[in-house]
C-alpha positions as CSV (number, residue, x, y, z in Angstrom):
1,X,-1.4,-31.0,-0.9
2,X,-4.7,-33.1,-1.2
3,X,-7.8,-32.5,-3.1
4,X,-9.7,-32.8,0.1
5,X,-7.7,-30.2,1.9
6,X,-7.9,-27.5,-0.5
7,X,-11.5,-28.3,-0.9
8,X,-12.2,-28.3,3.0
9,X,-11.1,-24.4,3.1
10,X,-10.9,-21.9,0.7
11,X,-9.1,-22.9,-2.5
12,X,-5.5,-22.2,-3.0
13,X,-6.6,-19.5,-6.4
14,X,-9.3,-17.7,-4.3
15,X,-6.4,-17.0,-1.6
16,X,-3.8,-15.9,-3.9
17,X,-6.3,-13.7,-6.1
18,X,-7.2,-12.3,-2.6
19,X,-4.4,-11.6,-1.0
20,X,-2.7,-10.4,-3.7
21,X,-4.7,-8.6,-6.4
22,X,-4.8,-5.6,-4.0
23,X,-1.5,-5.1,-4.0
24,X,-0.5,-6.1,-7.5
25,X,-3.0,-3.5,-8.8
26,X,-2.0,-1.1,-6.3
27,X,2.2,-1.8,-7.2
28,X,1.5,-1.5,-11.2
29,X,-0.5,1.8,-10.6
30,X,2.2,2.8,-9.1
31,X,4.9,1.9,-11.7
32,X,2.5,3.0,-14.6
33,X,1.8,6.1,-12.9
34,X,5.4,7.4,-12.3
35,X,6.7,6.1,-15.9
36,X,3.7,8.0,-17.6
37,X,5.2,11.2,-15.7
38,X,8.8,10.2,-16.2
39,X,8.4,10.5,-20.2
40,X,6.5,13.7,-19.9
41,X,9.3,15.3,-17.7
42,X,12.0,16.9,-19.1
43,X,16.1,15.6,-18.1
44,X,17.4,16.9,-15.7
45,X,21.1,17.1,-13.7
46,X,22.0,17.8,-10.4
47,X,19.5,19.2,-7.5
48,X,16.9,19.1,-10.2
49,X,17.1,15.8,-11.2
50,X,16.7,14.4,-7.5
51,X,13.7,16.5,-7.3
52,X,12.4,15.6,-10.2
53,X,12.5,11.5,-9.1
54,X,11.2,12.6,-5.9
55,X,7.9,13.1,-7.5
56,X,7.9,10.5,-9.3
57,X,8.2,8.3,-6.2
58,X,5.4,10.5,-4.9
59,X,3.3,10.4,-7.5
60,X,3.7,6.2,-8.2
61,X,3.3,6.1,-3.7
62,X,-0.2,7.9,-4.2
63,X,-1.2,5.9,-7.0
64,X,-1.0,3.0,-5.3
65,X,-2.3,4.2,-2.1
66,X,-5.4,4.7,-4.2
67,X,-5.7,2.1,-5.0
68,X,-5.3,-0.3,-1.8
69,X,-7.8,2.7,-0.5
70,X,-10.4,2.5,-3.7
71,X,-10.3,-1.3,-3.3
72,X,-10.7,-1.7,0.6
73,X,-7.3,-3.1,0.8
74,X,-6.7,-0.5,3.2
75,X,-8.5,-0.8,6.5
76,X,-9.0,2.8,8.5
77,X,-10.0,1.8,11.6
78,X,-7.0,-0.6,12.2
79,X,-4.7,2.3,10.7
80,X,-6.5,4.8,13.5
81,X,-6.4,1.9,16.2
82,X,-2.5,1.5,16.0
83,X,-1.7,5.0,15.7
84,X,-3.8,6.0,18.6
85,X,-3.0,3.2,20.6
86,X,0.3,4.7,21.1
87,X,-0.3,8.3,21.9
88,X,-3.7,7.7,24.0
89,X,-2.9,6.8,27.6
90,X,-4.6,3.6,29.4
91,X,-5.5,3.1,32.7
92,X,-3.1,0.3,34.3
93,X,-0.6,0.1,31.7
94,X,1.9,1.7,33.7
95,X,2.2,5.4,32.9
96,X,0.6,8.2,35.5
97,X,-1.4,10.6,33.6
């Protein structure tokens, strides 16, 4: 790609620092989240042990959903507008109320 295209928009760093920072912050809060746990708890066999990685992967999902949250990744009003937009009912879009 040309110097004069990347300098005509945004530049191709500012995109990827963007678009991806977010996430990448959120994804190794995550991971350091649930491995700081994962030394702390004790082994385990059986039933125990799947509940055991269960929250782990609940506590490294709620990590990182901090974060996307704490850094605006996250946008509530689109997250409200598609969940709504399915259970409130429209005029004209077919369905009788």
């Amino acid at each position: 790609m040309s110097e004069e295209r990347v300098s005509a928009g945004l530049g191709r760093r500012l995109v990827a620092n963007t678009m991806h920072a977010a996430t990448g912050r959120a994804v190794a809060a995550g991971v350091a989240a649930s491995l700081a746990l994962d030394r702390v708890l004790p082994a385990a066999r059986g039933l125990t042990a799947w509940a055991l990685r269960s929250l782990l992967s609940g506590v490294g999902a709620t990590a990182a959903a901090i974060v996307l949250v704490a850094t605006r990744y996250f946008d509530w009003r689109a997250a409200r507008m598609l969940l709504l937009s399915h259970v409130t009912p429209r005029a004209g879009n077919g369905r009788q109320a």
